[in-house]
Rosetta silent file (secondary structure, phi, psi, omega in degrees, C-alpha in Angstrom):
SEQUENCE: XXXXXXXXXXXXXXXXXXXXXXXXXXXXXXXXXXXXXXXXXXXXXXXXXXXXXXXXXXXX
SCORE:     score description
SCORE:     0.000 S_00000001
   1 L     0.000  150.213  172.566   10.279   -7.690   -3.344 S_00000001
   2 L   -74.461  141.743  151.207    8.788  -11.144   -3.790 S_00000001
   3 L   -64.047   84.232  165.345    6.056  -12.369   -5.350 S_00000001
   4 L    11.720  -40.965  178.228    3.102  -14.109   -2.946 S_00000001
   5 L   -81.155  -38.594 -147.085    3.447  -16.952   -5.179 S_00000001
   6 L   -92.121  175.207 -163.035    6.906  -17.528   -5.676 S_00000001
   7 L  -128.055  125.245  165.144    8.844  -20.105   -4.079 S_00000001
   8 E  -135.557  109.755  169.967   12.740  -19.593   -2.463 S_00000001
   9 L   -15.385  -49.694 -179.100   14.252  -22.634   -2.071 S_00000001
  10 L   -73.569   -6.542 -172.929   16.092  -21.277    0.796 S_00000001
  11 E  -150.556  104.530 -161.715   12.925  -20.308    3.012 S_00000001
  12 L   -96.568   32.726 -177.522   10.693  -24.197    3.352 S_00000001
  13 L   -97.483  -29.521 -161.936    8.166  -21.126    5.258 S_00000001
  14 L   -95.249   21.315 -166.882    7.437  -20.440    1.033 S_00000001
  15 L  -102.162  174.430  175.890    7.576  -23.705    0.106 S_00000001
  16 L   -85.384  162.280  176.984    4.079  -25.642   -0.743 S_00000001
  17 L   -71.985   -6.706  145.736    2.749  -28.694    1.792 S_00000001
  18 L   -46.957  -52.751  173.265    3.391  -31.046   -0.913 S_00000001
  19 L   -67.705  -45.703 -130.476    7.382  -30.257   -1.074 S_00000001
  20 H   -87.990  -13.677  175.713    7.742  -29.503    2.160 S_00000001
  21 H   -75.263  -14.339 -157.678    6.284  -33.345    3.268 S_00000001
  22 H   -69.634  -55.469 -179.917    8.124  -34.205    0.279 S_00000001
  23 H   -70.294  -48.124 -172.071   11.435  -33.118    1.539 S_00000001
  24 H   -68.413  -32.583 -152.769   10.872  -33.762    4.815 S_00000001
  25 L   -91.708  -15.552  164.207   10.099  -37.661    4.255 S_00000001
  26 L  -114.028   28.536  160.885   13.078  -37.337    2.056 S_00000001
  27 L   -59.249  -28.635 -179.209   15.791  -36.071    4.177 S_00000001
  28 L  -100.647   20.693 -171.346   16.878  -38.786    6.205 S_00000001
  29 L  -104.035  -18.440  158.027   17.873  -41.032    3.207 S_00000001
  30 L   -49.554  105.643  175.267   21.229  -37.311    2.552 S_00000001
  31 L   -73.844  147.833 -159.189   24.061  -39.071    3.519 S_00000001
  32 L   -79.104  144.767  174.440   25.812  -36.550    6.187 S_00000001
  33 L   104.424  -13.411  152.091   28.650  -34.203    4.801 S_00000001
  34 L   -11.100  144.408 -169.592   27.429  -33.231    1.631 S_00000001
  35 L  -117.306  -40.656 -167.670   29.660  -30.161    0.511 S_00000001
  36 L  -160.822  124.500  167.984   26.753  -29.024   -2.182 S_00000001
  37 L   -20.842  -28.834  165.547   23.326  -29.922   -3.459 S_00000001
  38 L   -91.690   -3.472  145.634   24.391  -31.077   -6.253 S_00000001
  39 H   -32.609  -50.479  164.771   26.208  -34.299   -4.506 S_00000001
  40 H     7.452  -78.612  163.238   23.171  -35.369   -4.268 S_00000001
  41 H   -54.526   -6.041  171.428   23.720  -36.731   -7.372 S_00000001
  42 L   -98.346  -91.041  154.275   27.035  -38.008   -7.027 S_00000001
  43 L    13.520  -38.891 -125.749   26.273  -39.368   -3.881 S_00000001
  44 L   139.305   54.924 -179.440   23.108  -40.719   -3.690 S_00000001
  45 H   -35.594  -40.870 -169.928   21.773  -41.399   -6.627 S_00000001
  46 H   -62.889    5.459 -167.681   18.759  -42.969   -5.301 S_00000001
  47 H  -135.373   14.510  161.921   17.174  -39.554   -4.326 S_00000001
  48 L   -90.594  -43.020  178.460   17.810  -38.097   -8.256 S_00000001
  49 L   -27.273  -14.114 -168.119   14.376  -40.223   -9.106 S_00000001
  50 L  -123.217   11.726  167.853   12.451  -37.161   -7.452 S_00000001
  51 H   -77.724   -5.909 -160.712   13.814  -34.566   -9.215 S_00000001
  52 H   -81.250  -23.117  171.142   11.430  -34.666  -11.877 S_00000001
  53 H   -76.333 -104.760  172.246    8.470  -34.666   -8.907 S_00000001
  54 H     6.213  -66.026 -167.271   10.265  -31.876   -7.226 S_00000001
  55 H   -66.074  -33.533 -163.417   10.483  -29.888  -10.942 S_00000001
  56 H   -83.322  -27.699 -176.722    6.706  -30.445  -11.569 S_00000001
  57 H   -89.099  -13.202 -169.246    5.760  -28.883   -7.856 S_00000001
  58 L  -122.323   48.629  167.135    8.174  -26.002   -8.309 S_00000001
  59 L  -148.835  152.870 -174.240    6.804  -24.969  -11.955 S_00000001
  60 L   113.653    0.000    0.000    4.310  -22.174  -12.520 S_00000001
């Protein structure tokens, strides 16, 4: 069972309205074809600046 609180990554129904505008406004800058989230980071460098915003909304 889940926690009320918790957040899975995998379900944006449990995410907060901060990520999920977050995410959404940064979605169209994932270049298509990505094999795994962590391309990201190969890939598209330009969208590792927000993990540290992304880690601060997903702690607690």
């Amino acid at each position: 069972m889940t926690a009320p609180d918790t957040v899975d990554l995998d379900d944006p129904a449990t995410w907060s309205a901060d990520l999920s505008a977050l995410i959404t406004d940064l979605v169209p800058a994932v270049p298509a074809g990505l094999d795994t989230a962590s391309d990201l980071h190969n890939e598209a460098s330009e969208l590792a600046m927000y993990d540290d915003q992304v880690r601060e909304m997903l702690a607690g």
